[in-house]
Chimera marker file (.cmm) of the C-alpha trace (Angstrom):
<marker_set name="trace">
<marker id="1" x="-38.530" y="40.589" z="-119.469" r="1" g="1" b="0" radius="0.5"/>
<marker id="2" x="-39.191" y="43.047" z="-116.516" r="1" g="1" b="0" radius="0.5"/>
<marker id="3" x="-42.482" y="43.022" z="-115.097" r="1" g="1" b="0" radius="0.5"/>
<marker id="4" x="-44.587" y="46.247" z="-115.067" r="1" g="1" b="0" radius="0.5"/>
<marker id="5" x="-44.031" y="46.853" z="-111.181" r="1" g="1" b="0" radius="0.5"/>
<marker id="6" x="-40.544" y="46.953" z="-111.956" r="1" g="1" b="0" radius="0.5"/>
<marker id="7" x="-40.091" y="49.124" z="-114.543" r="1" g="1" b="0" radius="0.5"/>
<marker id="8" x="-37.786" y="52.129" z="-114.903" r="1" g="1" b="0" radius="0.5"/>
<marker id="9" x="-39.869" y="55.236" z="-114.401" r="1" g="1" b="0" radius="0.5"/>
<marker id="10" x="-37.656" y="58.273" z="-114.508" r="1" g="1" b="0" radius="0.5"/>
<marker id="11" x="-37.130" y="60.095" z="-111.144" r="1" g="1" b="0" radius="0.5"/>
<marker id="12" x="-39.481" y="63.420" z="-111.363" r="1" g="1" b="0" radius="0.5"/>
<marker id="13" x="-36.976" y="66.818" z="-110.720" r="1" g="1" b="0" radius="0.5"/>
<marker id="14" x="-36.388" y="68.335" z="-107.569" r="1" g="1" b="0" radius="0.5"/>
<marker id="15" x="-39.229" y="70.834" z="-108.662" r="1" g="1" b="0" radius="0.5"/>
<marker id="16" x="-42.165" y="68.421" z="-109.050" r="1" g="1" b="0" radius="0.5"/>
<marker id="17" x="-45.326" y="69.535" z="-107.522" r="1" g="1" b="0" radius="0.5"/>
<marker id="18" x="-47.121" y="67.057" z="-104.930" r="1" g="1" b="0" radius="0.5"/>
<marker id="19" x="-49.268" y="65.575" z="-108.137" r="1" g="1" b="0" radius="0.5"/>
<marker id="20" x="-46.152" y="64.516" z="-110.037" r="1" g="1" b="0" radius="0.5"/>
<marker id="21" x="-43.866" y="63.302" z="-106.898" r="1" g="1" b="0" radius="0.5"/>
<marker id="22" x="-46.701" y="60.646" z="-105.701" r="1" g="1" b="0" radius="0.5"/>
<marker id="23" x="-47.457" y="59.662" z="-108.910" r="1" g="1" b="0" radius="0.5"/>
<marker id="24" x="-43.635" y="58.034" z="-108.646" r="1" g="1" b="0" radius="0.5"/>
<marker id="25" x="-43.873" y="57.550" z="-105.155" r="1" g="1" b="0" radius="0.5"/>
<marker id="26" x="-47.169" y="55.853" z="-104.836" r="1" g="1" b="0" radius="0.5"/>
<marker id="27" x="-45.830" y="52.246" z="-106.247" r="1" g="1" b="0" radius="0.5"/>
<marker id="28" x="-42.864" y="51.763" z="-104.114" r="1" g="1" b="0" radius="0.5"/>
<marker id="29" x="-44.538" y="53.208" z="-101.086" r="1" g="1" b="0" radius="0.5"/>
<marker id="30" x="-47.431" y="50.188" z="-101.699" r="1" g="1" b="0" radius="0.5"/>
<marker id="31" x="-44.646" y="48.010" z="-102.068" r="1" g="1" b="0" radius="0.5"/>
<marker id="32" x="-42.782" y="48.242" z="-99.038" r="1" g="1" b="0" radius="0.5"/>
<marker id="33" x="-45.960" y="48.652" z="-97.491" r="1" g="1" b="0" radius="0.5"/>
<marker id="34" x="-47.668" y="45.404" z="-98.727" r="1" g="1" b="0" radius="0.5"/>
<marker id="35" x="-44.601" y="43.471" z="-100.397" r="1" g="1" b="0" radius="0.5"/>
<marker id="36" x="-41.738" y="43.945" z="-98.274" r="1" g="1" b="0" radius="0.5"/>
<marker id="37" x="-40.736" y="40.381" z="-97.779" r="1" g="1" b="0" radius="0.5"/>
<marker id="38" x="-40.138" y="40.365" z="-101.421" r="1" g="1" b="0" radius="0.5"/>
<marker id="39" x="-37.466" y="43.108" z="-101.227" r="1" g="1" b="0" radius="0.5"/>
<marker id="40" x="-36.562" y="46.348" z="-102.465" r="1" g="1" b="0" radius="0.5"/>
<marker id="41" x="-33.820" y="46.895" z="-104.506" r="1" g="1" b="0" radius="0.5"/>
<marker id="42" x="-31.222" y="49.571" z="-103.374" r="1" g="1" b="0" radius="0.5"/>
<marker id="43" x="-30.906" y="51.761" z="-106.548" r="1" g="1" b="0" radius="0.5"/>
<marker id="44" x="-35.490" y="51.653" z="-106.379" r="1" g="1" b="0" radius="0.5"/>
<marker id="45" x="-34.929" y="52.379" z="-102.035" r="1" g="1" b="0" radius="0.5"/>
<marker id="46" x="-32.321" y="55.024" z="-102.928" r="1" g="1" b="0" radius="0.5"/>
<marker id="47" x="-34.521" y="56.701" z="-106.120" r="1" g="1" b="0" radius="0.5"/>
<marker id="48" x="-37.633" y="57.063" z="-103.346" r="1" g="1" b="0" radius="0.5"/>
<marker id="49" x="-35.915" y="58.113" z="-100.850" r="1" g="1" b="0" radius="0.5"/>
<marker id="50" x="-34.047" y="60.993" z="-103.165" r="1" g="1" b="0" radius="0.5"/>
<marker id="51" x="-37.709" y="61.839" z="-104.550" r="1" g="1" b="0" radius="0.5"/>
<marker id="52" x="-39.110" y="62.081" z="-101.389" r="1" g="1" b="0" radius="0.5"/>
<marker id="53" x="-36.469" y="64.573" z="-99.913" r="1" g="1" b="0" radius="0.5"/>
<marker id="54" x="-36.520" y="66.837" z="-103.259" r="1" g="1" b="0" radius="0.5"/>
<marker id="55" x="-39.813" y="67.238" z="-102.565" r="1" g="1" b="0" radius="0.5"/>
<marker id="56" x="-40.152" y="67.682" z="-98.850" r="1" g="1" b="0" radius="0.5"/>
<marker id="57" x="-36.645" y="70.058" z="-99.062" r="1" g="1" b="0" radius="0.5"/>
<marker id="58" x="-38.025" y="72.444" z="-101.691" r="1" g="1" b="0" radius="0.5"/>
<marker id="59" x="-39.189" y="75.977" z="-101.400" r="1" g="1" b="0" radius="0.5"/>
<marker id="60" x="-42.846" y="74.948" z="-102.036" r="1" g="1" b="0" radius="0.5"/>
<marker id="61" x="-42.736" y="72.301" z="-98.725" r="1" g="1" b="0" radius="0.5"/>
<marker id="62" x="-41.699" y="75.745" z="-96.566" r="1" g="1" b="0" radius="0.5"/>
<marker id="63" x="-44.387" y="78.162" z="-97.212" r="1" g="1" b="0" radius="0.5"/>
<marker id="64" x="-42.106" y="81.181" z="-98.922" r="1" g="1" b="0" radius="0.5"/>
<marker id="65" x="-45.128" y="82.645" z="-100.339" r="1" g="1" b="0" radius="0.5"/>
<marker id="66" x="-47.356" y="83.674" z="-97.409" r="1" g="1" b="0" radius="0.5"/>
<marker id="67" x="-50.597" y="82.707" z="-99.077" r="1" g="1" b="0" radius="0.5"/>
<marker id="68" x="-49.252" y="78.793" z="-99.449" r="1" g="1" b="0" radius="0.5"/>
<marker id="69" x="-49.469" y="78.438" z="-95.322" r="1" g="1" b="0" radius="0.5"/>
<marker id="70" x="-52.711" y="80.570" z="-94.906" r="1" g="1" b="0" radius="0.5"/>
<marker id="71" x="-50.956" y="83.985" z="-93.444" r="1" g="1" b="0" radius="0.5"/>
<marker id="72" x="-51.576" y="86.294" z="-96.531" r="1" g="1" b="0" radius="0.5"/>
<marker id="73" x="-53.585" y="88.287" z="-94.152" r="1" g="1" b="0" radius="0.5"/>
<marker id="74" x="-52.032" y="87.538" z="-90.913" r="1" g="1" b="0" radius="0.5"/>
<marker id="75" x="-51.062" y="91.372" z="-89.807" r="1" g="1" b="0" radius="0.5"/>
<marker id="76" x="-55.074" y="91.364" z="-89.550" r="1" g="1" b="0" radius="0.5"/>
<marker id="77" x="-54.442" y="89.633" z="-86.342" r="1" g="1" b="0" radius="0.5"/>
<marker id="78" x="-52.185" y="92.063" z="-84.434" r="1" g="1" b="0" radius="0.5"/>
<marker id="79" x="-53.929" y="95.545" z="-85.139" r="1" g="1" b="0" radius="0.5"/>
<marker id="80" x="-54.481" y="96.651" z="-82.136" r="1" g="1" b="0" radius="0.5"/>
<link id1="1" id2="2" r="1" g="1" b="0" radius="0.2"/>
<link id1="2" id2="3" r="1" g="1" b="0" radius="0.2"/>
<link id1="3" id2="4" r="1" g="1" b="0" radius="0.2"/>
<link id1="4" id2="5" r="1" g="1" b="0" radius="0.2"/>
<link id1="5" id2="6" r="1" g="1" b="0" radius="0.2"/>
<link id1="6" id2="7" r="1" g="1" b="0" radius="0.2"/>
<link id1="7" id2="8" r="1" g="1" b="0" radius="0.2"/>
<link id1="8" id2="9" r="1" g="1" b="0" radius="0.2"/>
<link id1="9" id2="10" r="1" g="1" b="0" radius="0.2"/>
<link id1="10" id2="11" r="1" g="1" b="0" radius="0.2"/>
<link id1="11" id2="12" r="1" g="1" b="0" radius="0.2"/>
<link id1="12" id2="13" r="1" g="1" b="0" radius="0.2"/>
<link id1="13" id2="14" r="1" g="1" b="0" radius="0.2"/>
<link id1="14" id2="15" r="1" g="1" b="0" radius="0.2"/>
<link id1="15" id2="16" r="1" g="1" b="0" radius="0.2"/>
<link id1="16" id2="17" r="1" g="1" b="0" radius="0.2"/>
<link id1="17" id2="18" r="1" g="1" b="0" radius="0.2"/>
<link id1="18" id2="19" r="1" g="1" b="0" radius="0.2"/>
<link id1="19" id2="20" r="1" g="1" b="0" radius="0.2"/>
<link id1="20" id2="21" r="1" g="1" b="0" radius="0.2"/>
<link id1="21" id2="22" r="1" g="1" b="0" radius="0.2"/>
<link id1="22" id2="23" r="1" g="1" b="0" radius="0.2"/>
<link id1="23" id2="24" r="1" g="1" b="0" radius="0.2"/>
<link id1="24" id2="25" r="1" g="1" b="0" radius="0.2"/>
<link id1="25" id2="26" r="1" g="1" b="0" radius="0.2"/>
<link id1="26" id2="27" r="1" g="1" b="0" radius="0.2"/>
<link id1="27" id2="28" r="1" g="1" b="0" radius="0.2"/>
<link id1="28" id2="29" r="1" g="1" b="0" radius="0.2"/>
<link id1="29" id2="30" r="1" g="1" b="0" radius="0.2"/>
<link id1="30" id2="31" r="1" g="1" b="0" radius="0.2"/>
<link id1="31" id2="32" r="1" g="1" b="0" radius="0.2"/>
<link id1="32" id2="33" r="1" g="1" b="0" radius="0.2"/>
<link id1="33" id2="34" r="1" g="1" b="0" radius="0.2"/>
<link id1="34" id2="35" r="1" g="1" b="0" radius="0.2"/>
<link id1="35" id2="36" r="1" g="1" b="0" radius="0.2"/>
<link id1="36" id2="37" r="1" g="1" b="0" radius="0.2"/>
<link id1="37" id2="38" r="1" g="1" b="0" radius="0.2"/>
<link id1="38" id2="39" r="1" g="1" b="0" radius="0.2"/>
<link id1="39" id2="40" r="1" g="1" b="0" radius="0.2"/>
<link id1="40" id2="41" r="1" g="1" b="0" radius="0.2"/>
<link id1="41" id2="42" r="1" g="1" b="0" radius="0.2"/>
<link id1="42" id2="43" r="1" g="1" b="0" radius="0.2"/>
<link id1="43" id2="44" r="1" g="1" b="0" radius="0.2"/>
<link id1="44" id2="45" r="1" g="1" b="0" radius="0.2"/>
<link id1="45" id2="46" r="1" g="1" b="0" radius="0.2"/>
<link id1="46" id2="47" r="1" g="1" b="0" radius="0.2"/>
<link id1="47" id2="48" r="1" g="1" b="0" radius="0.2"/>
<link id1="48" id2="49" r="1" g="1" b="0" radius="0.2"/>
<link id1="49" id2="50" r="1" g="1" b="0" radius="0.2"/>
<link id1="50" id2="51" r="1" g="1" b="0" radius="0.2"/>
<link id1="51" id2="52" r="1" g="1" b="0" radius="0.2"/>
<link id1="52" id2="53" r="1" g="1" b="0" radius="0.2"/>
<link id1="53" id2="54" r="1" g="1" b="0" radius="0.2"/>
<link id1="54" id2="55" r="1" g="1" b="0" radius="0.2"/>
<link id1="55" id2="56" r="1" g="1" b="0" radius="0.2"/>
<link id1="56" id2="57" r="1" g="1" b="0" radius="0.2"/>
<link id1="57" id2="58" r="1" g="1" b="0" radius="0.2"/>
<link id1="58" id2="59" r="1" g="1" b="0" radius="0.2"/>
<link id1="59" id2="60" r="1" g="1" b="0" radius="0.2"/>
<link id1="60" id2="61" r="1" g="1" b="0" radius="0.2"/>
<link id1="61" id2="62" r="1" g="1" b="0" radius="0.2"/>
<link id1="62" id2="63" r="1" g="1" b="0" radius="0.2"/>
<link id1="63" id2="64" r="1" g="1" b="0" radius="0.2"/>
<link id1="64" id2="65" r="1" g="1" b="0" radius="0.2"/>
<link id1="65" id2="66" r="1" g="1" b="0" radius="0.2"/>
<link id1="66" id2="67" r="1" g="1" b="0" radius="0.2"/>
<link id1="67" id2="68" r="1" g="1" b="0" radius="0.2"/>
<link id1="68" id2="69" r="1" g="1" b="0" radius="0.2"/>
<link id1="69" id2="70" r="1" g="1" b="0" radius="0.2"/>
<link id1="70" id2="71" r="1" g="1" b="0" radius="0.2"/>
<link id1="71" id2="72" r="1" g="1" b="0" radius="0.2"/>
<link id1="72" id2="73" r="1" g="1" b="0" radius="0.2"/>
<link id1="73" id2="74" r="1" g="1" b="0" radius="0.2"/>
<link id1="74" id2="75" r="1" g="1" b="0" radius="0.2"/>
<link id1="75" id2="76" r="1" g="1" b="0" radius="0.2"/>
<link id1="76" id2="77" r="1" g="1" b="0" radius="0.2"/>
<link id1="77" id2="78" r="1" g="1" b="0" radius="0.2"/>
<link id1="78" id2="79" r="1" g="1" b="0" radius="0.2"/>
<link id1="79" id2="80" r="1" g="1" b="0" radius="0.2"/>
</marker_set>
C-alpha cells in the first residue's frame, strides 16, 4: 500500500498557471528540502523537474502581454 506522500498525482500541462504548478510542486520541493536522506525517486526528480521547466519556459513566465510585467503604459516614460 503506497503511502499518501507517495502517491501518483498527475503532472499538471505545460499551460498550468502558478496556482496549479505549486500545488504539484509544493510536496516534493518539502521533501527534498526536509527529507532528502530518505531519497527521491528518479521518475518523482524527473516529473518536478519537467513541471518546473513547463512552467518557467511558457509564454506566461516571459511577459508577452505588456500589462503581465508592469509596461502597459511604459511609452509614458519617453515623451519628451
Amino acid at each position: 500500500m503506497a503511502s499518501p506522500s507517495s502517491a501518483v498525482f498527475p503532472m499538471p500541462p505545460a499551460t498550468a498557471d502558478l496556482a496549479t504548478t505549486w500545488s504539484f510542486l509544493e510536496e516534493g520541493v518539502d521533501h527534498i528540502m526536509t527529507k532528502l536522506q530518505t531519497g527521491v525517486s528518479y521518475s518523482k526528480y524527473m516529473s518536478l523537474y519537467t513541471v518546473a521547466y513547463n512552467y518557467c519556459t511558457s509564454s506566461k513566465m516571459h511577459g508577452t502581454n505588456a500589462d503581465s510585467v508592469g509596461m502597459a503604459n511604459r511609452s509614458t516614460f519617453f515623451r519628451f
